[in-house]
N, C-alpha and C positions, 0 to 999 in steps of 0.2 A: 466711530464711536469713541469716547472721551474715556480715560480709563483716571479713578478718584485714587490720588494718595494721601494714605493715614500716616502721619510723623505722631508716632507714642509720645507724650510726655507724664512724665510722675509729678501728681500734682502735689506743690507747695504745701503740705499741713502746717506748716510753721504759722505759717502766713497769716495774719491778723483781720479780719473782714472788716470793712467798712461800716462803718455804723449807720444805717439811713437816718435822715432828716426830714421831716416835713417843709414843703414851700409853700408859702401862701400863696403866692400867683399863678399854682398847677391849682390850685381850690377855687381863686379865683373864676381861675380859667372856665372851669368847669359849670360855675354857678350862673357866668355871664352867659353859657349856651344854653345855659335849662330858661334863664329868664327871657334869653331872646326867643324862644318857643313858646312859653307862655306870652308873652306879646302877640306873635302872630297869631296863636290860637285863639286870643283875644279878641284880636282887630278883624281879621276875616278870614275863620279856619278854613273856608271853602277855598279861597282863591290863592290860600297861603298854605296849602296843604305840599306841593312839590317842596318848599324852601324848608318847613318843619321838617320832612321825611329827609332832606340832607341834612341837616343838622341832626338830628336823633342818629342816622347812619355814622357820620362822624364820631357823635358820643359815644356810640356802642362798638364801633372799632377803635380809635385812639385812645379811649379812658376807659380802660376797663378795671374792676375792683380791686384787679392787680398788681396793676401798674401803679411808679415809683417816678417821680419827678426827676431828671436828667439835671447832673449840673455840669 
């Protein structure tokens, strides 16, 4: 069995927080999987139904309301 060690550190108040920024190509991002699902749903929801449900699965774990663009 693996035994977990805690190193304490006092965290920095000093310390200045970074300011977030919006990115246009995480909005992008996001707009280009909503539209490629409306396409399929479009063209043939029966037969394109498995490719929708990974893409909605994707959105709904990678992009969530919380999440913040990485630079």
């Amino acid at each position: 069995m693996a035994k977990v060690f805690t190193i304490p550190v006092v965290p920095n108040l000093g310390r200045k927080r970074r300011e977030r920024t919006s990115d246009p190509r995480y909005v992008d991002g996001q707009r280009c999987l909503v539209e490629a699902m409306k396409y399929l749903a479009q063209s043939d929801p029966v037969a394109n139904r498995p490719a929708i449900e990974l893409l909605s699965e994707h959105v709904r774990t990678r992009f969530r309301m919380s999440d913040s663009p990485l630079k």
